[in-house]
C-alpha positions as CSV (number, residue, x, y, z in Angstrom):
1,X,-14.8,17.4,-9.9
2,X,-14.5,21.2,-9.6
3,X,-10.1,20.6,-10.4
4,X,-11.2,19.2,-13.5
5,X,-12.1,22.3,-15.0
6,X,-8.5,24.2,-15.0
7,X,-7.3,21.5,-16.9
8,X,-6.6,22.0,-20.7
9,X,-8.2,18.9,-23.2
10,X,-5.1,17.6,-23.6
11,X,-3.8,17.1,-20.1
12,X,-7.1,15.7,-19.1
13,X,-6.9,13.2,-21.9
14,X,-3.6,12.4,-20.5
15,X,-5.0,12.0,-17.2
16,X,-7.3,9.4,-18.3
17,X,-5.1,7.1,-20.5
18,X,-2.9,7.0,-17.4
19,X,-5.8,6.0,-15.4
20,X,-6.5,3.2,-17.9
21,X,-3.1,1.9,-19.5
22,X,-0.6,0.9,-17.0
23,X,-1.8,4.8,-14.4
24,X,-1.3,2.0,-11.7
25,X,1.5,3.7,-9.4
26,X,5.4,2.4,-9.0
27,X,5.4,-0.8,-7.2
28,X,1.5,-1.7,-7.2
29,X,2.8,-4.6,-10.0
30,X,4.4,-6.5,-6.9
31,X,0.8,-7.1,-4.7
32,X,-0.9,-10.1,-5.1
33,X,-4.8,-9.9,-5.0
34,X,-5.9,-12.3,-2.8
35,X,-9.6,-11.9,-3.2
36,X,-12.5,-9.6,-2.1
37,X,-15.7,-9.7,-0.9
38,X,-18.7,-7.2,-2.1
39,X,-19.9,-4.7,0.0
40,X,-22.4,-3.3,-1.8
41,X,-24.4,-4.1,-4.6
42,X,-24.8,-2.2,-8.4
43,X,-27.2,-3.8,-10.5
44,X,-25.3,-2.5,-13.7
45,X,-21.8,-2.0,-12.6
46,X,-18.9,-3.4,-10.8
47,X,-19.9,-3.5,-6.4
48,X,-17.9,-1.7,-4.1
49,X,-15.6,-4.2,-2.3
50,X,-13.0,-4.7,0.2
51,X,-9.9,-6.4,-1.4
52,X,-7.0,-8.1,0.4
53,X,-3.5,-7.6,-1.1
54,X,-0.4,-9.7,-0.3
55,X,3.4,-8.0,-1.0
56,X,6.2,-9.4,-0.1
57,X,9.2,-6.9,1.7
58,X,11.1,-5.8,-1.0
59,X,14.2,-4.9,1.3
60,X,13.4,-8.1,3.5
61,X,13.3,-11.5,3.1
62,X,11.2,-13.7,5.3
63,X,8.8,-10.7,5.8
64,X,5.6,-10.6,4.0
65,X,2.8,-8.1,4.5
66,X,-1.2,-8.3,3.8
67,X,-3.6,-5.1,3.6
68,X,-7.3,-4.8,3.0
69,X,-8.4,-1.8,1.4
70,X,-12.0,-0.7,-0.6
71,X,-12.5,-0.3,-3.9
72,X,-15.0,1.4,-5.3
73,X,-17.9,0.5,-8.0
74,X,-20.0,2.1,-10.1
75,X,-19.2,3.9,-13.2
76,X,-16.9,6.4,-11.7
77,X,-14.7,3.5,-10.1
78,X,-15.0,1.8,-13.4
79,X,-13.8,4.9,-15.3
80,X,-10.8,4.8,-12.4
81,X,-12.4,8.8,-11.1
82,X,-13.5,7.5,-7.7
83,X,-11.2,8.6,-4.8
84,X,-10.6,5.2,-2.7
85,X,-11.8,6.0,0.8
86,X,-8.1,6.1,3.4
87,X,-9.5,3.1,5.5
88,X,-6.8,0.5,5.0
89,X,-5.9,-2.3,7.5
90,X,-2.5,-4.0,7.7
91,X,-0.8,-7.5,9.2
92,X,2.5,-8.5,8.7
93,X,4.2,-11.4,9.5
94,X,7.8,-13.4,9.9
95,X,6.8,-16.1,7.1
96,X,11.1,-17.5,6.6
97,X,14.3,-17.0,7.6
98,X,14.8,-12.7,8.1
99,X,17.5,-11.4,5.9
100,X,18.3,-7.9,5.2
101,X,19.0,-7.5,1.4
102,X,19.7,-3.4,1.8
103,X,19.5,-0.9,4.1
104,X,17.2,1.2,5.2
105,X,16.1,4.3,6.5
106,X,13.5,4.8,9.0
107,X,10.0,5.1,7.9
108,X,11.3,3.9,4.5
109,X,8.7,3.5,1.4
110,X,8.6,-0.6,1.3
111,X,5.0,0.1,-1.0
112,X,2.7,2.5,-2.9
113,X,-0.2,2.8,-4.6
114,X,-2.3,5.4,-5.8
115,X,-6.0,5.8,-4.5
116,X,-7.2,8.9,-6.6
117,X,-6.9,9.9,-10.1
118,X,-4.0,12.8,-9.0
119,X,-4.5,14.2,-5.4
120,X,-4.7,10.5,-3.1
121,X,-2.2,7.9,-2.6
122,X,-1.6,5.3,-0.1
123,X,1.7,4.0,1.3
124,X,3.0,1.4,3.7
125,X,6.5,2.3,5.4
126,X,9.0,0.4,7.2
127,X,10.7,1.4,10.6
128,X,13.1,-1.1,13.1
129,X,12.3,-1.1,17.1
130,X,15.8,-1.2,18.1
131,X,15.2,-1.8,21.5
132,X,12.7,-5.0,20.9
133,X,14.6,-5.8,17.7
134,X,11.0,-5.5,15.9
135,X,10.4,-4.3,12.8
136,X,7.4,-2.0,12.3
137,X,4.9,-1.4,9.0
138,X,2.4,1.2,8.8
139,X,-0.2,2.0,6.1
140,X,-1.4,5.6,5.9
141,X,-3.2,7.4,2.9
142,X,-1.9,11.3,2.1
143,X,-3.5,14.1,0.0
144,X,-1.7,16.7,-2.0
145,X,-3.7,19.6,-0.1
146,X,-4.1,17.2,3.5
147,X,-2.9,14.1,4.9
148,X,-5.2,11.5,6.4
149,X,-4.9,10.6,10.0
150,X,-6.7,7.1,9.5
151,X,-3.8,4.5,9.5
152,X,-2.6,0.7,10.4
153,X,0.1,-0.6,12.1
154,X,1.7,-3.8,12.3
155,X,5.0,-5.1,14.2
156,X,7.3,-8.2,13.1
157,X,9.1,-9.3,16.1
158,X,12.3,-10.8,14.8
159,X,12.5,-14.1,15.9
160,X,14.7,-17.2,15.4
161,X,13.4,-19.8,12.2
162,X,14.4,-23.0,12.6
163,X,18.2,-23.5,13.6
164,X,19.1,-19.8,12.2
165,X,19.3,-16.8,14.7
166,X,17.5,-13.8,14.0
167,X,19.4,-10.6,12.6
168,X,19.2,-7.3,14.5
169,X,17.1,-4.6,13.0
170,X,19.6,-2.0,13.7
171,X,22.0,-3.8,11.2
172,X,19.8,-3.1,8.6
173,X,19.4,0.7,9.2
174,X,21.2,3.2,7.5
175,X,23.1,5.6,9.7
């Protein structure tokens, strides 16, 4: 909490209104919470727990993506102060027919979501295995001052659904 100290009244009042009306991060709208499960207890306040997410590819249909991540309790999680801890696991999975609705680039943004008040955030990106024509997700948190080497990946092998043939990966990147 030492950061907190350099910052005027009002900026840290602006801080926390963000963190309470609508501070989610830019895409965070589109995951569906599955459920969670409690990890540990609090008498008084909300328990820690680990909450699975559902989002759907925004640049691909037929390609949906699941991620667990903790959430923490307490009064400083209930104030939205807690910094989320970078362990984060990911599946994704062919669920349709795969169509490519833009392009992409290479270890592309597909979703974000901030894990900290200001200095944490936590993003899954998109990247196409040309040779195996696979597409591959990975989750991975980053700091303002350090990154986080704790990460998740998953792989989509592009396969046919029903009578329909697979695209190629590679006609979906940009060049």
């Amino acid at each position: 909490m030492m950061w907190l100290r350099g910052l005027t009244g009002v900026t840290l009042a602006a801080l926390l209104a963000g963190s309470f009306a609508g501070g989610v991060p830019a895409k965070a709208e589109d995951a569906d919470r599955i459920f969670d499960k409690s990890t540990v207890w609090r008498p008084l306040t909300p328990n820690d727990k680990l909450v699975v997410y559902g989002i759907d590819d925004p640049a691909v249909s037929g390609v949906a993506c699941w991620y667990t991540q903790p959430e923490k309790g307490g009064i400083k999680g209930t104030l939205g102060l807690a910094e989320d801890v970078s362990d984060i696991s990911l599946a994704c999975r062919q669920i349709g027919p795969v169509q490519f609705k833009d392009k992409f680039s290479q270890g592309e943004v597909v979703f974000s979501e901030r894990r900290s008040l200001i200095f944490k955030s936590m993003q899954i990106v998109r990247g196409c295995d040309a040779r195996r024509n696979t597409l591959i997700y990975m989750v991975y948190s980053d700091k303002v001052v350090q990154g986080s080497p704790k990460n998740s990946t998953s792989t989509v092998p592009l396969m046919p659904w029903g009578t329909e043939l697979p695209p190629k990966c590679t006609d979906a990147l940009k060049k």
